[in-house]
N, C-alpha and C positions, 0 to 999 in steps of 0.2 A: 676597807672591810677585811680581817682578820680570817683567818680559813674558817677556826669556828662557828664565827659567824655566817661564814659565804656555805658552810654545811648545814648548820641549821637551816638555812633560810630552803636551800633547795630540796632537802629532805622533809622540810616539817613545812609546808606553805600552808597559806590558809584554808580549813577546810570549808568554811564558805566562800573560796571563790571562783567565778566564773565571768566569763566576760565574752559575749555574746556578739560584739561589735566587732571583735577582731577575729573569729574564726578557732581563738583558740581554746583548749577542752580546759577544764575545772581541775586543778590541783589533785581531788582525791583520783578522776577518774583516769590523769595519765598516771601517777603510780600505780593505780590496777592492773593497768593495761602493762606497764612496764613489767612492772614484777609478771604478770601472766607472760608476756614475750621473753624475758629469763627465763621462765622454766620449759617453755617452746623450746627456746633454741638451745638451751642444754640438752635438749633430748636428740633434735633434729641435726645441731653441727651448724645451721643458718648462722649467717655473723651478721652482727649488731651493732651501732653505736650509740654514744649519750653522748650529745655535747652540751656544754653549759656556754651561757652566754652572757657577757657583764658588757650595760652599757655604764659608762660614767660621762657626765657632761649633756647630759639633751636636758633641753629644760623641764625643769617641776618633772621629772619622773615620779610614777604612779608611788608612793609608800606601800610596803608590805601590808596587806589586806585591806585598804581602800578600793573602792570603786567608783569615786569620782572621776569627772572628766582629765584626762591629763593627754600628754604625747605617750602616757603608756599603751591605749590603743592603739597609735598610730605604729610604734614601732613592733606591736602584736601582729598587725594587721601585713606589716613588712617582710616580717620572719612567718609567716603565716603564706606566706605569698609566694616565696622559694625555700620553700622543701616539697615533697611531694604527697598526693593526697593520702599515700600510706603510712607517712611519717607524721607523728605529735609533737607539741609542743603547749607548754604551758609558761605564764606569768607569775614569777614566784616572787613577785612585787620587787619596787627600787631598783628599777632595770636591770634585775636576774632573770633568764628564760632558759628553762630546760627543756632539751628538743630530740626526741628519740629516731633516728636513723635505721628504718626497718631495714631487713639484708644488707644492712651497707661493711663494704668491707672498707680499711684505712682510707683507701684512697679516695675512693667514691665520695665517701664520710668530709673527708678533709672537704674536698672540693665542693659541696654545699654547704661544708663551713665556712669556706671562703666567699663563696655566696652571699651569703645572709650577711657576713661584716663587712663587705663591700657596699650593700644597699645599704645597711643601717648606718654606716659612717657617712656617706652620702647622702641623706636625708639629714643628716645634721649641722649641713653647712660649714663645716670645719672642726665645730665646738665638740664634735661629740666622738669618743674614744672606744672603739669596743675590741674587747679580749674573748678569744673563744676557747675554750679544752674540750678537750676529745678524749675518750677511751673505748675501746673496742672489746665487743665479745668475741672469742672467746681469749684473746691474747691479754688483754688486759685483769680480765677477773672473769668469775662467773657467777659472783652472787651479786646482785642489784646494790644494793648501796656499797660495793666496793667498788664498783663500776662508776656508779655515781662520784663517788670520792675521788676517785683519782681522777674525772674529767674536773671535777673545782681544784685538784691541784695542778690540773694544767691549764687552766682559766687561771689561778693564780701566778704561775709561769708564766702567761704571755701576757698579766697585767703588769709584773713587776718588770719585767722588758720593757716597756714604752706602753704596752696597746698597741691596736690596730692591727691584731696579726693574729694567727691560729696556731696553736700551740696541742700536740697530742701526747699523752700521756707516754713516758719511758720509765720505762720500766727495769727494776734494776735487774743486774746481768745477773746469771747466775754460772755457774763453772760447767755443768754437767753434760756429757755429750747424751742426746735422747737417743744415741741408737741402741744404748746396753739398757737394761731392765733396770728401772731407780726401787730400791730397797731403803724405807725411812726406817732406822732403827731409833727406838726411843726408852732412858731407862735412867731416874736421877741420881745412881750410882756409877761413876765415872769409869772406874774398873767394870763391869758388867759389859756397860757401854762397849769398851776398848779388848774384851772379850769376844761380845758376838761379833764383831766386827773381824777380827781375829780368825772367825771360823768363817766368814762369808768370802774376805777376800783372796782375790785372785783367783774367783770365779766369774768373773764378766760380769758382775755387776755394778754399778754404779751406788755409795753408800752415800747418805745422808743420816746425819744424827742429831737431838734431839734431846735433851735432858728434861724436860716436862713434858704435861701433856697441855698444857697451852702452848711451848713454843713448836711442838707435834700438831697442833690447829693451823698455826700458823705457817708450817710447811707445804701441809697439803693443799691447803687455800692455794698457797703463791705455785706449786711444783706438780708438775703429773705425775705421782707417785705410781709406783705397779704393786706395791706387797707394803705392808705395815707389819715391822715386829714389834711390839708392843708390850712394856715390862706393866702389873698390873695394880701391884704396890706403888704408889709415888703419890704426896703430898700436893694439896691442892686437887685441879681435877685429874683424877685417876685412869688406871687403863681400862676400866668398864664404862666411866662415862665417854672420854675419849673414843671408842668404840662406838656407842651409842648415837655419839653426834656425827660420827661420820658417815653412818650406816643409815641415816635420818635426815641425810640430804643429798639429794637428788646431782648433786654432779660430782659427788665423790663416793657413792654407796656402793658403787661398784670394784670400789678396792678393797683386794682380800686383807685380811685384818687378825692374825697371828696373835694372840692373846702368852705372854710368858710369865709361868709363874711358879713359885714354888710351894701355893697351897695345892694342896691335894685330897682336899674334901669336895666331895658332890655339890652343894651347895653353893659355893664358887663359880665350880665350872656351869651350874646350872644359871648363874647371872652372870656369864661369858655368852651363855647363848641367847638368855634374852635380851643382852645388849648387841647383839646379833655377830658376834663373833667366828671366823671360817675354821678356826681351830688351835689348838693349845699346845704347846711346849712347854713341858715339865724344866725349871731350871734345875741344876747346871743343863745347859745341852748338849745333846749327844750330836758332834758335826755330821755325819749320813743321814741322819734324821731331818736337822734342822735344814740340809743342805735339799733332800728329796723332796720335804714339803714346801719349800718356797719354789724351787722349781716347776712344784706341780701348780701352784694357785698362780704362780705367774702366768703360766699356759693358758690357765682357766681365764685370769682377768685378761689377755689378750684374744681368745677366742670370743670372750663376750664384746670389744670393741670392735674386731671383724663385723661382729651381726650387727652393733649400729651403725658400722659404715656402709652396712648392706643397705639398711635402713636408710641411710643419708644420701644412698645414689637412685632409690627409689625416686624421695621427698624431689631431687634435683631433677632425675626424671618425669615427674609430675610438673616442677616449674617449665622444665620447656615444654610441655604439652598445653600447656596452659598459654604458654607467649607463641605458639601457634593462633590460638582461638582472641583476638584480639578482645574480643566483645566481652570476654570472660576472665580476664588479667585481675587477682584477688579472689574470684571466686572461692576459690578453695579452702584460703585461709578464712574469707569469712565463714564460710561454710565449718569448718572446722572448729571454728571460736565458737558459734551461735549453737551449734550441734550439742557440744559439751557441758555449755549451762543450763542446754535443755533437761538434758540429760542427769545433769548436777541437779537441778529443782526438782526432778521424780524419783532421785535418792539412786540414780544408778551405783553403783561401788566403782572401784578404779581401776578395774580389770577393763568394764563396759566404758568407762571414759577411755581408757585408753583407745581402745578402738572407735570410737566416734570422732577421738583426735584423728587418730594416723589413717583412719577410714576418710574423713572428710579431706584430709589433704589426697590422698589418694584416689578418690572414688573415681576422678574422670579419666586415671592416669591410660587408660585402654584408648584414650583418644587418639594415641598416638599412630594408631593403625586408621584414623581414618582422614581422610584427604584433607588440604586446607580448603580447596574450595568450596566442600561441604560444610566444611564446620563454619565458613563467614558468608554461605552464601544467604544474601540479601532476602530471598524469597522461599516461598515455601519447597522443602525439600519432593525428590520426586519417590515412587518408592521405592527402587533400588537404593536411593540414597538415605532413605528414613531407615532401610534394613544395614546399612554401614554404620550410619549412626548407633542404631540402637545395640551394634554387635560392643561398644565398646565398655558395657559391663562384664560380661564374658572375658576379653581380651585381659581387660585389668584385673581379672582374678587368676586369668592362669599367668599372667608378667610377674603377681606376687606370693603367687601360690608357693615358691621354695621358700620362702621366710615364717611358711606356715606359724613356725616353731616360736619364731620371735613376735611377728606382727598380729597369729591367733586374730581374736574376734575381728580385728578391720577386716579380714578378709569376708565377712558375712555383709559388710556396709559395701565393701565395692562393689561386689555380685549383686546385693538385690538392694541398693538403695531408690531404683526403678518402680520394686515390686507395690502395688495396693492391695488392701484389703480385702478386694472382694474379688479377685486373682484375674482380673483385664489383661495383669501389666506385664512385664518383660524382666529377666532372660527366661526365668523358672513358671512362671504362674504361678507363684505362690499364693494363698488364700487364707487367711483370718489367723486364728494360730500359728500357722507355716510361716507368718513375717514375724521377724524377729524386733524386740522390742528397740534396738540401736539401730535395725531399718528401717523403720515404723518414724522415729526422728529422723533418718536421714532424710527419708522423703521427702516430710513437710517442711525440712529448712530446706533443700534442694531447693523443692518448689518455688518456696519463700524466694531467695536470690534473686532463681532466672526470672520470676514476674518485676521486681523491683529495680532490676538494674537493665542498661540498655542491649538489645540484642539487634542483629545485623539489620530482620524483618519489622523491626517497632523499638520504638523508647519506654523505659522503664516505666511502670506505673504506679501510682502513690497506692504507701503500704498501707493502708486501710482498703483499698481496692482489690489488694492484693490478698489480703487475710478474708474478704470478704469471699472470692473466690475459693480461697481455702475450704472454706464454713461450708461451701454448696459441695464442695468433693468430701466433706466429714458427712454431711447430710444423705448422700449419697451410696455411706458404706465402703468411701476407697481409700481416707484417710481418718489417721486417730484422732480425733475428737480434744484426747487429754493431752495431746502435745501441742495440737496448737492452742489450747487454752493458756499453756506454761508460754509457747511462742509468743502468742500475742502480749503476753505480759510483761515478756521484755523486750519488745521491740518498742510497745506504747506506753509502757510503765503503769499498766492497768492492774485491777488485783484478779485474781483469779477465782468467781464464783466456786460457791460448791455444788451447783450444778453443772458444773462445766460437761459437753458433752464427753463419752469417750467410746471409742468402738472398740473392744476386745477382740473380738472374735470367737 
């Protein structure tokens, strides 16, 4: 099988299939998931991996989009078996299986790679041959199907080797030392080019250049760029659309982006800024000029990766608080997944997803202040220890309260994701109004969770039991009505009446 091929197949599988015997999820629903975990972990810094997996030689393997009986279950069922319950995987027919590697860094990654081709070659008696590729986030790519790609070109790597081995993607080298600031200059005039360059160097930074604005895509994809100069005249795509695509995707928008030109009509510059450009140089350039404002947006785009690394020691300190509470290990992130599309189906905007994200990862991170024995003890809490417990919505707001500026609205979900409707509940007593509408969801996926999965005192209870509890605390008066109506709709795939209840307040 030709790369082509071996791309098409694990990019485009079939969108009817599923396969229910082996454990593993449906075509469309792990790329949802995947591409949703890209843009997670672009935000959060979390590393990823995709490994593809090529068996050749078991007999009668499954054909792409059948669902007849074959040994394709069987070897689903294999690969299904050793990865973890965090970790996907799907059957993209002809014994291709694409298997997503939640937080896994190289190493990790490798080592259930090697996993899975250990079992699966041994289940085949000798006859059977399997190749695996790996690529990782964030080192290998950061958009999903380059991610993708490059794990089938290192699946095609360690099938033209022999098989039987795991093979991870390399990456070519590139020259640049990342401790100096990288400045892509780009401009399809060669002199220009060798111009501004002219005026930048032997300032401490490191130059990259660029004569298009596709092979200007193609840099910043593969390179951590800090500053774009960008000529805005050029054939093919231009420096406004160039600008526009980079500023419209989420793991590069955050580089300042220098528009150079030598129109100097309003209108221009007025589709400079809707292409969301940081600011314009007049050509020819003036070097103190050119030299002050890349200085300055260098600063600027460094001071905004400070505050997501602020952000990323948060998210870290949230996973160990969580690998404290044993019982509670994923909590968060499902809480934060289920939160969002509540949230997405009652039209919140993406100010208010935002925060139902980084609010759900964070909402328990106050745990941290409170004892392990509490937090797994087997039995019911005493009250001293129900008032440790319940301090640690408090705790988590003032641990993230300096990031106000960045993390804004989560900061309302850690504090009072506690709080009900009709003002029982804890740190604030908030009451009807007073809950805010991304608390009001956190609650009842909270809720949702801790009844469905296992806790120290009891075993999880089936989610129809679960939601039914729900319904009697909407009845009640302490929870929204209209969110669990959207809840219940995606956990059971039911449709949501239009009399669904809803308590406003």
């Amino acid at each position: 099988m030709d790369r082509e091929a071996l791309l098409a197949r694990v990019l485009s599988a079939p969108a009817d299939f599923t396969d229910a015997s082996t454990g593993l999820c449906g075509a469309p629903f792990f790329h949802a998931v995947l591409t949703r975990e890209m843009a997670r972990v672009r935000r959060t810094g979390d590393p990823m991996a995709v490994g593809v997996v090529r068996v050749d030689g078991a007999a009668d393997p499954k054909p792409a989009g059948s669902r007849g009986e074959s040994t394709g279950p069987a070897l689903g069922t294999i690969i299904r078996s050793h990865i973890r319950e965090i970790d996907l995987a799907t059957d993209c027919g002809g014994g291709l299986y694409l298997v997503q590697f939640c937080g896994s860094r190289s190493e990790s990654a490798r080592s259930a790679a090697e996993r899975i081709r250990a079992a699966v070659q041994g289940s085949g008696q000798g006859r059977t041959t399997v190749s695996v590729g790996l690529a990782c986030f964030p080192d290998d790519g950061v958009e999903t199907d380059l991610v993708i790609t490059r794990a089938v070109d290192a699946c095609l790597h360690a099938a033209n080797a022999g098989g039987n081995r795991v093979f991870h993607f390399e990456k070519p080298a590139h020259s640049p030392s990342t401790a100096k600031a990288r400045v892509l200059v780009v401009d399809d005039d060669a002199r220009n080019l060798k111009l501004m360059c002219a005026l930048l160097e032997n300032q401490g930074f490191e130059l990259v250049t660029a004569t298009s604005g596709e092979q200007a895509l193609e840099v910043v994809r593969d390179l951590d760029v800090d500053l774009l100069l960008l000529d805005v005249m050029m054939p093919g795509v231009d420096g406004f659309d160039v600008c526009r695509r980079i500023k419209g995707t989420e793991a590069t928008r955050q580089i300042p982006v220098v528009l150079l030109t030598a129109l100097a009509d309003s209108e221009s510059r007025l589709k400079g800024v809707e292409a969301g450009a940081d600011d314009f140089i007049s050509k020819p350039a003036n070097r103190e000029e050119l030299l002050a404002r890349t200085r300055s947006l260098i600063r600027v785009k460094r001071l905004n990766r400070d505050l997501v690394s602020l952000e990323n020691a948060l998210v870290s300190l949230a996973n160990a608080v969580e690998a404290k509470d044993h019982y509670t290990l994923g909590h968060t992130q499902r809480v934060s997944t289920l939160a969002v599309a509540v949230g997405a189906r009652l039209g919140l905007g993406d100010v208010e997803l935002k925060g139902l994200r980084l609010g759900g990862i964070l909402h328990d991170v106050g745990k941290i202040g409170v004892p392990e024995e509490v937090l797994n003890k087997p039995g019911p809490l005493s009250e001293s220890e129900w008032v440790l417990m319940k301090s640690h919505a408090e705790l988590g707001y003032k641990i993230c309260l300096p990031l106000l500026e960045s993390i804004g609205p989560a900061l309302d979900v850690i504090r009072h994701h506690h709080e009900k409707l009709d003002g029982s509940s804890y740190p604030d007593g908030l009451k009807g109004s007073g809950v805010s509408r991304m608390a009001r969801i956190m609650a009842v996926v909270d809720c949702y969770d801790a009844m469905v999965t296992d806790r120290p005192y009891r075993n999880g209870m089936p989610k129809e039991k679960a939601l039914g509890i729900l319904a009697q605390e909407v009845a009640q008066g302490r929870l929204d009505g209209e969110v669990l109506g959207v809840l219940e709709s995606l956990v059971t795939g039911s449709r949501i009446g239009p009399d669904a209840p809803s308590q406003t307040g």
